[in-house]
ZADREN-596680 format. One record per residue (C-alpha): residue in three letters; x, y, z. Coordinates in nm, 2 decimals. Layout:
% ZADREN-596680
+------+--------+--------+--------+
! rest !     xx !     yy !     zz !
+------+--------+--------+--------+
!  ALA !      X !      Y !      Z !
...
+------+--------+--------+--------+
//
This chain:
% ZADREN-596680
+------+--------+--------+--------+
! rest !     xx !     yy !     zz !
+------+--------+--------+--------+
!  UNK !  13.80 !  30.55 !   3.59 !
!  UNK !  14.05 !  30.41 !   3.87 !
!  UNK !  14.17 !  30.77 !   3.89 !
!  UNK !  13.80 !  30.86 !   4.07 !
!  UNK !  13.80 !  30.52 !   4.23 !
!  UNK !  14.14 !  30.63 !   4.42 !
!  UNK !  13.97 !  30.99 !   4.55 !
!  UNK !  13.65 !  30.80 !   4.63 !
!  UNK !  13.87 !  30.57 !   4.83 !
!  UNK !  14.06 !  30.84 !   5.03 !
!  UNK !  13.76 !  31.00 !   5.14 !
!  UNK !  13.62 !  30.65 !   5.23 !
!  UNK !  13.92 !  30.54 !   5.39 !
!  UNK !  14.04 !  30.86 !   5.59 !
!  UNK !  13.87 !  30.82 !   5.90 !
!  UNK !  13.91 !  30.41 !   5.94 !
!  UNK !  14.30 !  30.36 !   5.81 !
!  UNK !  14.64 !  30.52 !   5.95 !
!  UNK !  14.79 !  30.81 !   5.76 !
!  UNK !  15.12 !  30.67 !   5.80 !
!  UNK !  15.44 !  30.87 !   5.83 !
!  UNK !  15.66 !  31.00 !   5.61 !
!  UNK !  15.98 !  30.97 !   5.72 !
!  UNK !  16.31 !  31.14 !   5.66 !
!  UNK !  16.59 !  30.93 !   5.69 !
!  UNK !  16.93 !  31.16 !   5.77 !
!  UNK !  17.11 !  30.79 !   5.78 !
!  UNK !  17.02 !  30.65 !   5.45 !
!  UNK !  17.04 !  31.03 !   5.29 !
!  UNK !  17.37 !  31.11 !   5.33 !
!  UNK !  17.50 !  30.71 !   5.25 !
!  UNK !  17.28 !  30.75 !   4.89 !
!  UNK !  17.36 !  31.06 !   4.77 !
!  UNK !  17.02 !  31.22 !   4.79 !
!  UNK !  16.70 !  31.26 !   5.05 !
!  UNK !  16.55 !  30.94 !   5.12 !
!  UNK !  16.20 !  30.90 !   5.30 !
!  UNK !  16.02 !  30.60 !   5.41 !
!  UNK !  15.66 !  30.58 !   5.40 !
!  UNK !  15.59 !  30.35 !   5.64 !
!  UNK !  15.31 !  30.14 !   5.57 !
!  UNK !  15.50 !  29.90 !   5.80 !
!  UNK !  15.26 !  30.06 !   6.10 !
!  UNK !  14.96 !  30.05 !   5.96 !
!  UNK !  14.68 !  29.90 !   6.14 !
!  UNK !  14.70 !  29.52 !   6.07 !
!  UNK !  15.07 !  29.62 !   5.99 !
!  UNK !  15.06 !  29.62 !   5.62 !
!  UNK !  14.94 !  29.85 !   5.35 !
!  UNK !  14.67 !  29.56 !   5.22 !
!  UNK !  14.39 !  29.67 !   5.48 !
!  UNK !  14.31 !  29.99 !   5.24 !
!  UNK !  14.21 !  29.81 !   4.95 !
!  UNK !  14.06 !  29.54 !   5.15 !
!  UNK !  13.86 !  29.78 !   5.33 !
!  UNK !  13.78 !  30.01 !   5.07 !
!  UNK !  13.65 !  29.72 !   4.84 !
!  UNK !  13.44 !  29.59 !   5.11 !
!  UNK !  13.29 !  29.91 !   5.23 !
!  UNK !  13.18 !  29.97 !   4.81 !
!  UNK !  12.98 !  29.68 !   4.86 !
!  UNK !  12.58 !  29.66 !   4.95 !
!  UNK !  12.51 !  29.44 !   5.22 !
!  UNK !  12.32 !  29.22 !   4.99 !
!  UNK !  12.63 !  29.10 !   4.81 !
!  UNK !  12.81 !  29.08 !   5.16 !
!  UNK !  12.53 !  28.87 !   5.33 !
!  UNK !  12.69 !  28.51 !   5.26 !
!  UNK !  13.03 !  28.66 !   5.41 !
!  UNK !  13.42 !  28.73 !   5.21 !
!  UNK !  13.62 !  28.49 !   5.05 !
!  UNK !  13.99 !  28.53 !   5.00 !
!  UNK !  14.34 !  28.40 !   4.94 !
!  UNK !  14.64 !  28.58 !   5.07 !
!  UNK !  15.01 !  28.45 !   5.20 !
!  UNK !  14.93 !  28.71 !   5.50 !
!  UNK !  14.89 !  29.04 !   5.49 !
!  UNK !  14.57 !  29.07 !   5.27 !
!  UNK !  14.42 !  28.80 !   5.50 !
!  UNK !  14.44 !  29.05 !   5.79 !
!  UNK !  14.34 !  29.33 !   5.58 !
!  UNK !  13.99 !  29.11 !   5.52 !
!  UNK !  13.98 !  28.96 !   5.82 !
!  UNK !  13.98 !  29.31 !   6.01 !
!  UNK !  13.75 !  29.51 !   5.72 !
!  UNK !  13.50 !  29.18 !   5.82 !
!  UNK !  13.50 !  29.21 !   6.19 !
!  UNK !  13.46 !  29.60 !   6.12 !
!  UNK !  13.09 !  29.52 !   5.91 !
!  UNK !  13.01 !  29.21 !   6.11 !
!  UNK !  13.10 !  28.96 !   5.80 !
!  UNK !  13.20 !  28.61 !   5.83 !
!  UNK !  13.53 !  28.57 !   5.65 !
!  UNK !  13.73 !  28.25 !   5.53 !
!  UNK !  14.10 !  28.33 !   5.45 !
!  UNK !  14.27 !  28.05 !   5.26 !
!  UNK !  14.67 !  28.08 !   5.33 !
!  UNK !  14.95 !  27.87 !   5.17 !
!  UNK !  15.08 !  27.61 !   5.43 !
!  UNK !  15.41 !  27.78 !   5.48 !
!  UNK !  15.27 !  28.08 !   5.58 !
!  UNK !  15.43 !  28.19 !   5.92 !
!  UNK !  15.24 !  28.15 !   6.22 !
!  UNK !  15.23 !  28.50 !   6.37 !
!  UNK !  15.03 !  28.56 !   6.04 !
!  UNK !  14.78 !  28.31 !   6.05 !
!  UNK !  14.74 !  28.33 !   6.42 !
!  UNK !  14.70 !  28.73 !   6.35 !
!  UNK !  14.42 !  28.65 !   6.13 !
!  UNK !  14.23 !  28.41 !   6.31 !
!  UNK !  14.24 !  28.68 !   6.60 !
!  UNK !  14.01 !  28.92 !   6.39 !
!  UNK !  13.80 !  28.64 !   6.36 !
!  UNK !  13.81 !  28.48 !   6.04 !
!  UNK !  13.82 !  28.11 !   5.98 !
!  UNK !  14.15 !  28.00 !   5.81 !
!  UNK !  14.23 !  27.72 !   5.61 !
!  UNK !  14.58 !  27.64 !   5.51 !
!  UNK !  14.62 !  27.49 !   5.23 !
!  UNK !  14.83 !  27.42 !   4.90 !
!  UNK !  15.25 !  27.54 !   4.88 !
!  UNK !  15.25 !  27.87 !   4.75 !
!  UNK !  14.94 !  28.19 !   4.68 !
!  UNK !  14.87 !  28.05 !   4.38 !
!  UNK !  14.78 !  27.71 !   4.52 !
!  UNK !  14.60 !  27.86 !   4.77 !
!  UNK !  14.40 !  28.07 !   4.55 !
!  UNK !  14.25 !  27.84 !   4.35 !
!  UNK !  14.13 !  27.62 !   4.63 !
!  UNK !  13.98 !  27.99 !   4.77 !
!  UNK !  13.82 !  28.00 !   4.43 !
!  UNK !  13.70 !  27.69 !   4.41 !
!  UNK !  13.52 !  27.74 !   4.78 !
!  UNK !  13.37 !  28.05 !   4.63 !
!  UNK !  13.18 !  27.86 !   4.34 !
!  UNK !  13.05 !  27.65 !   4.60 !
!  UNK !  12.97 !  27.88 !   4.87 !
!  UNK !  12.84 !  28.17 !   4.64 !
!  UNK !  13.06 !  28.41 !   4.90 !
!  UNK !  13.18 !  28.77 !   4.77 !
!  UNK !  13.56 !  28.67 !   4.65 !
!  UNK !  13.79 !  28.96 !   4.75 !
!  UNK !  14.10 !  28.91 !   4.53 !
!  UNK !  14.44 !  29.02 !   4.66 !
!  UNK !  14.54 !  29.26 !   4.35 !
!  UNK !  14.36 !  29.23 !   4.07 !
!  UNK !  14.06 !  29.44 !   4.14 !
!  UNK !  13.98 !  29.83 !   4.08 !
!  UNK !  13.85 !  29.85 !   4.37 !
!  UNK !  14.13 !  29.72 !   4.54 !
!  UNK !  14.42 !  29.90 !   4.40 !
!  UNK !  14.20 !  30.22 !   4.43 !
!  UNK !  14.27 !  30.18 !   4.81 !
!  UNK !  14.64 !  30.10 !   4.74 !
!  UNK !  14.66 !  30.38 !   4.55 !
!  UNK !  14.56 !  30.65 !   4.84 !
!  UNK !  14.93 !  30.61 !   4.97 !
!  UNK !  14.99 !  30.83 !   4.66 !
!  UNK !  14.78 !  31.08 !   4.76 !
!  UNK !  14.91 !  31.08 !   5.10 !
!  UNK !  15.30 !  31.08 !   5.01 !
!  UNK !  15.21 !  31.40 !   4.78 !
!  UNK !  15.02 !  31.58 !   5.00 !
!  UNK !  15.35 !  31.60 !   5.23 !
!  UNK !  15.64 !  31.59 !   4.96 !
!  UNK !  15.49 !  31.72 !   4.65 !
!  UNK !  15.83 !  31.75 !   4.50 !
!  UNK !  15.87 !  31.39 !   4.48 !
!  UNK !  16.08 !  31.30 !   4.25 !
!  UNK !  16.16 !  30.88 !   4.30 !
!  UNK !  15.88 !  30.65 !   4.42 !
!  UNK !  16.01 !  30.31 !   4.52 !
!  UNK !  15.77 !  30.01 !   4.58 !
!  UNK !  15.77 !  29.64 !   4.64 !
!  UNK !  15.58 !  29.46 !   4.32 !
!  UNK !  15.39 !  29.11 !   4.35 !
!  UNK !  15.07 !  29.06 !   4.13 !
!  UNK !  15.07 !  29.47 !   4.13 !
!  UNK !  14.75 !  29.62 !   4.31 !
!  UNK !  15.00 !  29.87 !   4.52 !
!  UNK !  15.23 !  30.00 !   4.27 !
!  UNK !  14.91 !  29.99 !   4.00 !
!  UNK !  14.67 !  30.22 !   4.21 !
!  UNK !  14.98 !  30.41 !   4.31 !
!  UNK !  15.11 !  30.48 !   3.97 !
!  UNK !  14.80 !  30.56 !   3.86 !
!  UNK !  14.79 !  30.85 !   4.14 !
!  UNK !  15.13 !  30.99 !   4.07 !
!  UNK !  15.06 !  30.98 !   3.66 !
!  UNK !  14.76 !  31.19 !   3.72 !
!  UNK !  14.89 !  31.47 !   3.96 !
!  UNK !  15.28 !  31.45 !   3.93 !
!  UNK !  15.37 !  31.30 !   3.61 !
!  UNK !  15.74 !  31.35 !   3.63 !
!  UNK !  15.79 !  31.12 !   3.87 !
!  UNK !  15.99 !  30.81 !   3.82 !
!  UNK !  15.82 !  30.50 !   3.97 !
!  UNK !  16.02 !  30.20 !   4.00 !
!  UNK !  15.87 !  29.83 !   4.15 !
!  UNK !  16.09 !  29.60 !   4.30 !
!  UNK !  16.05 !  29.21 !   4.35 !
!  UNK !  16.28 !  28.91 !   4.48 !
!  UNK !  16.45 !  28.71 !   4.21 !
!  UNK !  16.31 !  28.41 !   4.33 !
!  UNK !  15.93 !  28.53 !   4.21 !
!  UNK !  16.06 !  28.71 !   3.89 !
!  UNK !  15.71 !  28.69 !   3.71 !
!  UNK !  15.61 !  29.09 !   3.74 !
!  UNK !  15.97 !  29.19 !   3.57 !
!  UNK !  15.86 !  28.91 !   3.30 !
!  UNK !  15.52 !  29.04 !   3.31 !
!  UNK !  15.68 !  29.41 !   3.23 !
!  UNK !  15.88 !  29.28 !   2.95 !
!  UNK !  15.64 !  29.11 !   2.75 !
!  UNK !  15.42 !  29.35 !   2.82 !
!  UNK !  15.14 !  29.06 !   2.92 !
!  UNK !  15.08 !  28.89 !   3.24 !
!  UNK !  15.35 !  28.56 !   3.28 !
!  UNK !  15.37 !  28.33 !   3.47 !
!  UNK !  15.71 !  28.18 !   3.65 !
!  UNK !  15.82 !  27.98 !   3.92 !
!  UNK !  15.81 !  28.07 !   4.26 !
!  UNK !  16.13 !  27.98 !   4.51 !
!  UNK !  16.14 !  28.02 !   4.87 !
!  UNK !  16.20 !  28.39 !   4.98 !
!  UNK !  16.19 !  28.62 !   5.27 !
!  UNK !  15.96 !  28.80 !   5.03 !
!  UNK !  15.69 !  28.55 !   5.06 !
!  UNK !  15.42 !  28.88 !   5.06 !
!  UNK !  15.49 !  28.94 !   4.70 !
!  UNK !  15.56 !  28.60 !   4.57 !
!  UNK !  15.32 !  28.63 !   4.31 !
!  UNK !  15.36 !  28.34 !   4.04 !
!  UNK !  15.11 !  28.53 !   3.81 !
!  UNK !  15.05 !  28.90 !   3.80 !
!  UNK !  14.69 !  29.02 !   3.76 !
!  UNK !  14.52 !  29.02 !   3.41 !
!  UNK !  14.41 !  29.41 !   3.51 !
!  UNK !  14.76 !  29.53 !   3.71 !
!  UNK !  14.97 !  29.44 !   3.44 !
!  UNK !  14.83 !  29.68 !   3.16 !
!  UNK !  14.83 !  29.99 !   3.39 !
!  UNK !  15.17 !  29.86 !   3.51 !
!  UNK !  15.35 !  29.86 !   3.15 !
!  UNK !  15.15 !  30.20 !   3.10 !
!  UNK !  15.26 !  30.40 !   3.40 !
!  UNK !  15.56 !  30.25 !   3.53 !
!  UNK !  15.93 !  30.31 !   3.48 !
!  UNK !  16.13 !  30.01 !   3.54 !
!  UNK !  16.09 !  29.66 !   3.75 !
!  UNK !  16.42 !  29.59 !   3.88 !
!  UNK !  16.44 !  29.22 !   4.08 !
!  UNK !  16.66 !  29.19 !   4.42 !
!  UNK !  16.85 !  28.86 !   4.57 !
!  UNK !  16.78 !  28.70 !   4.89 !
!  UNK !  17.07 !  28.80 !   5.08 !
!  UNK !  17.00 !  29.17 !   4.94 !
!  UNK !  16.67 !  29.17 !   5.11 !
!  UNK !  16.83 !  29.04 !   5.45 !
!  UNK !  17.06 !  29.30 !   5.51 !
!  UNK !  16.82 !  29.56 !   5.40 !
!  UNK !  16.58 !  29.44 !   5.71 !
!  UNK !  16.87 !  29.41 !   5.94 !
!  UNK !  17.02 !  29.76 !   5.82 !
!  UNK !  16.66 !  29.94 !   5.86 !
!  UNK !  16.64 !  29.80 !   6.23 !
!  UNK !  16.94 !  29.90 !   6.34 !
!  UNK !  16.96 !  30.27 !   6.15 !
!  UNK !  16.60 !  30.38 !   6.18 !
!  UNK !  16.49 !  30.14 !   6.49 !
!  UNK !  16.19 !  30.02 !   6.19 !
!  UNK !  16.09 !  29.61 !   6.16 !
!  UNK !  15.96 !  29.59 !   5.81 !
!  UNK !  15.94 !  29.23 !   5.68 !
!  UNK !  16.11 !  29.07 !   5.37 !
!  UNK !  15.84 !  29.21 !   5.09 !
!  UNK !  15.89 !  29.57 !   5.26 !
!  UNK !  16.23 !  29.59 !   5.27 !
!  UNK !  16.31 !  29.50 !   4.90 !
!  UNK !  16.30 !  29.89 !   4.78 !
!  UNK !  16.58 !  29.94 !   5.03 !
!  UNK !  16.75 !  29.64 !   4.88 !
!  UNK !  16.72 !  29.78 !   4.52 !
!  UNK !  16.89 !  30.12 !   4.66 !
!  UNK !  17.17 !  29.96 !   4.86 !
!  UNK !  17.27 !  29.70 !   4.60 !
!  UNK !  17.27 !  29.93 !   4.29 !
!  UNK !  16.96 !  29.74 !   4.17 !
!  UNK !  16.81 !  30.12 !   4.03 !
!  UNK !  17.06 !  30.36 !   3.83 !
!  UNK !  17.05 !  30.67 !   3.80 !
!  UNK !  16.86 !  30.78 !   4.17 !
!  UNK !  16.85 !  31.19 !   4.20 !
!  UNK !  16.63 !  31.43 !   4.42 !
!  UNK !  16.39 !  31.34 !   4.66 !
!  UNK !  16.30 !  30.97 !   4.66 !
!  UNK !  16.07 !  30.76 !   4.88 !
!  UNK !  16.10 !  30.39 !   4.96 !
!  UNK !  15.77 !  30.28 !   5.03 !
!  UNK !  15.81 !  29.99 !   5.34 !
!  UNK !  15.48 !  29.81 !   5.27 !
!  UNK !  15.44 !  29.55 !   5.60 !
!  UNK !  15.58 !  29.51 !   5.91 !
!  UNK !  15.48 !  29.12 !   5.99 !
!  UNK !  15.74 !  28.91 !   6.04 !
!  UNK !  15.76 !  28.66 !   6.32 !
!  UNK !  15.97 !  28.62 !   6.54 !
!  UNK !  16.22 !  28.29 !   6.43 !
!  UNK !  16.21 !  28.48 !   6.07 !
!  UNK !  16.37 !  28.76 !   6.27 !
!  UNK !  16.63 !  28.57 !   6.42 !
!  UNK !  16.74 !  28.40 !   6.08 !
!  UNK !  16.70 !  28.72 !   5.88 !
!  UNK !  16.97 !  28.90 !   6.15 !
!  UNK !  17.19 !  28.60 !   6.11 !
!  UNK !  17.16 !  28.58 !   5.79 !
!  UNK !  17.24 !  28.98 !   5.74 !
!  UNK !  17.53 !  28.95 !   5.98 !
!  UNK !  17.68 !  28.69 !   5.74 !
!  UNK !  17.61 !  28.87 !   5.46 !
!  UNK !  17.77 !  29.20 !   5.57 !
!  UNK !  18.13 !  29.01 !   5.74 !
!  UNK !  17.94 !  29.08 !   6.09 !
!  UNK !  17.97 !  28.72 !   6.18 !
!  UNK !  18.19 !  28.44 !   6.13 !
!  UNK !  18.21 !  28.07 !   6.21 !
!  UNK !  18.57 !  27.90 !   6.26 !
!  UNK !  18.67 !  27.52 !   6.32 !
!  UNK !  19.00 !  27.50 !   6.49 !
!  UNK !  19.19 !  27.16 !   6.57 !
!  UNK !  19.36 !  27.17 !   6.91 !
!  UNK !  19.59 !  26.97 !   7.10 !
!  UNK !  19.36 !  26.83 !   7.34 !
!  UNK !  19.57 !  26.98 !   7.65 !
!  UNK !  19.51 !  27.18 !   7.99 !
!  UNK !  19.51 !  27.57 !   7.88 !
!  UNK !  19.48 !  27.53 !   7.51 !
!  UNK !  19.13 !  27.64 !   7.49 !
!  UNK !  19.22 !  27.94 !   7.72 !
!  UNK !  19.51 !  28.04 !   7.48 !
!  UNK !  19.27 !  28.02 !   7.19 !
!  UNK !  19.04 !  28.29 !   7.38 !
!  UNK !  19.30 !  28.51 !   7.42 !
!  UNK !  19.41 !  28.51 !   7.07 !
!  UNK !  19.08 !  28.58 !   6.97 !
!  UNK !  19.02 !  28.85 !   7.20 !
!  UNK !  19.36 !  29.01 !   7.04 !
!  UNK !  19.19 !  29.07 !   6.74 !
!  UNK !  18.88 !  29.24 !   6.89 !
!  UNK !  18.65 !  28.97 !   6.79 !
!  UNK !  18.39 !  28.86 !   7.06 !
!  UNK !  18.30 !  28.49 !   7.10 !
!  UNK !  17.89 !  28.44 !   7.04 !
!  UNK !  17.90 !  28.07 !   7.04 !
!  UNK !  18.19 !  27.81 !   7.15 !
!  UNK !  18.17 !  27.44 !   7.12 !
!  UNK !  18.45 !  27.19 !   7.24 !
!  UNK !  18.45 !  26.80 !   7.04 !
!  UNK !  18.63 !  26.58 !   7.17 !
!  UNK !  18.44 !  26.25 !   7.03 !
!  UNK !  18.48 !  26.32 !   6.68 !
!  UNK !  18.56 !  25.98 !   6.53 !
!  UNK !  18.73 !  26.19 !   6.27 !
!  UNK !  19.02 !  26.34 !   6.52 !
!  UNK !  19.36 !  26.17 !   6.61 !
!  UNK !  19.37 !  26.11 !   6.99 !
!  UNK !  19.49 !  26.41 !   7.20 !
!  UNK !  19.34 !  26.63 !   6.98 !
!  UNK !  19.01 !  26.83 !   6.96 !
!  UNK !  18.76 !  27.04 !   6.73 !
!  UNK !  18.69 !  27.39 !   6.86 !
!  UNK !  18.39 !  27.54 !   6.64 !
!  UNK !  18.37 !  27.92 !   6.68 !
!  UNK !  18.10 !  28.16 !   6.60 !
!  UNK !  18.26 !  28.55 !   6.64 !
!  UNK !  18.07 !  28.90 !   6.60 !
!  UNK !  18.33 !  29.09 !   6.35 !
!  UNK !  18.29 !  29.44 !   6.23 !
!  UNK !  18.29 !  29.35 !   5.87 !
!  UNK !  18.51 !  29.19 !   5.60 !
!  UNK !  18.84 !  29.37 !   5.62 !
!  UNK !  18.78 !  29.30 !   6.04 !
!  UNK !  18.76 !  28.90 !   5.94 !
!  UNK !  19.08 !  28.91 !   5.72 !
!  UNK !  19.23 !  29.05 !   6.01 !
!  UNK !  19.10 !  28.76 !   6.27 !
!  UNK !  19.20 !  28.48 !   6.03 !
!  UNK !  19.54 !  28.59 !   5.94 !
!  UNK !  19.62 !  28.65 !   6.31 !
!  UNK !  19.51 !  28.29 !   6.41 !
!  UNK !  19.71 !  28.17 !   6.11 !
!  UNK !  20.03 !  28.38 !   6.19 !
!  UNK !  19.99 !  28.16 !   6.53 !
!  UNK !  19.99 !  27.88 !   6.40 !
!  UNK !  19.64 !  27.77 !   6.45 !
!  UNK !  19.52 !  27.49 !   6.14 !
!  UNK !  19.15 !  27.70 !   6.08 !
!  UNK !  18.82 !  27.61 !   5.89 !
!  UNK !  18.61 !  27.89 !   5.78 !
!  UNK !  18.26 !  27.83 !   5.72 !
+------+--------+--------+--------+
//
């Protein structure tokens, strides 16, 4: 049955959604071993894959059961998917979002003109006040994941990844409460059953891997992530049986993992995918998936992340990967000391990114003074270098 629902939804869906590009990556190829493509979901219209089941599940609908408008929770990306599929069938839509969601993804929703109400810490939360507003406002719920209808349109990035590389042999894809990697899976089984389908999710929302284990939905707690579109505290009741069915392995990436994957995809391939669509990268990079052979593809599933996430994410990265350092030094608070510092740095080819001089610090004997340091490096053998120079001249150094 979802097998038809998936066709029905690529003939429904052809003409309103992006076929999105495949992408060859020469980069990430040659690093891994083995062709690597990106499907990259990240430009889609709305800038996330969740507009194709929003939209197909919405345009299955008569306008009867549409007339008192769409009800939904998301953390972001299904809440533009909705919002836009409403605008499109002039329907009034109410997105409920967990109050940490960032701003450039509520604001993005309220410009397709939904109303949004932020409320409760995490989806879940959220969810069940969305529910709740349902019961009382008799609108058409459109869940996140766990609908047919829903993963059907998820599941037409399948279709389009084998029309173009039919010799797939590795399909990578971010997991939350499993609508993608369900309608996808189902795709693949039907038309290219050798391939090896692998989800990936952030440790800190562990409950699909748990899910996959016990071979039932579970629940677990939900941490803070860059992942927050596939921080799922409870998997769908209908994704995880087609899940433990069709797929091959959940494997579960760190935080830090998932920030140098963004920062690695924007510089290589020029591509800003956000924390949820960067964790198939993540698993690839960090040895998260063994056994990788033959044409793989790493499906990047959103592209919305604002812009202070962005900045913390490339800091982040950079510290993870030995790209940046930060150094207290203690100086003799004298003419020309500072300048000496500089050029001792300079010696070891590391540029200054942030200086700042202390004199004040209650902590510091009199004629002396903190110098805290931030430096661009070119990894961790680079900052071995810096630190042992500065300590070969003497310098007393803090790292950190």
């Amino acid at each position: 049955m979802l097998n038809e629902l998936i066709h029905e939804a690529y003939d429904r869906l052809r003409k309103r959604v992006r076929k999105t590009e495949l992408m060859y990556s020469h980069y990430y190829s040659d690093l891994l071993g083995s062709p690597l493509f990106f499907k990259c979901e990240n430009l889609q219209r709305t800038g996330s894959f969740k507009i194709r089941g929003a939209l197909n599940f919405m345009t299955s609908q008569s306008r009867e059961a549409l007339k008192k408008g769409v009800i939904t929770a998301s953390a972001g990306n299904h809440a533009q998917g909705v919002a836009f599929s409403a605008d499109l069938l002039g329907v009034q839509a109410t997105i409920y979002m967990p109050e940490i969601t960032p701003p450039q993804k509520v604001q993005a929703t309220r410009d397709y003109g939904a109303e949004v109400v932020l409320t409760g810490r995490n989806f879940d939360e959220a969810c069940a006040a969305a529910w709740e507003a349902q019961r009382a406002t008799g609108a058409l719920f459109v869940h996140p994941f766990d609908d047919e209808l829903v993963m059907a349109g998820q599941g037409t990035i399948a279709l389009e990844i084998l029309e173009e590389l039919p010799d797939v042999q590795n399909l990578i894809v971010p997991v939350g409460g499993g609508g993608l990697i369900a309608g996808m899976a189902a795709a693949i089984r039907e038309m290219a059953p050798h391939v090896r389908i692998i989800g990936v999710e952030s440790m800190a929302a562990p409950s699909m891997s748990a899910s996959f284990e016990k071979k039932q939905p579970c629940e677990k707690a939900v941490s803070i992530t860059l992942a927050d579109g596939i921080a799922v505290k409870l998997p769908g009741t209908k994704t995880v049986p087609v899940i433990c069915d069709l797929v091959d392995e959940i494997v579960t990436v760190e935080e830090e993992e998932i920030a140098l994957a963004i920062v690695s995809l924007l510089e290589k391939t020029k591509l800003l995918v956000e924390g949820a669509g960067a964790v198939p990268l993540a698993a690839l990079l960090h040895g998260r998936i063994k056994g990788i052979s033959g044409k793989t593809v790493c499906l990047l599933s959103g592209g919305n992340i604002d812009v202070k996430t962005i900045a913390t994410v490339v800091e982040r990265g950079m510290l993870a990967a030995g790209r940046y350092l930060r150094l207290t030094i203690e100086l003799d608070d004298l003419p020309g000391a500072l300048a000496t510092l500089s050029a001792d740095i300079a010696a070891t080819r590391a540029n200054i990114f942030l200086i700042n001089h202390d004199r004040r610090s209650k902590s510091l004997a009199l004629g002396r003074t903190d110098v805290s340091l931030e430096l661009e490096t070119r990894g961790y053998e680079h900052i071995k270098e810096v630190v042992g120079y500065l300590e070969n001249k003497g310098y007393s150094l803090t790292v950190g």
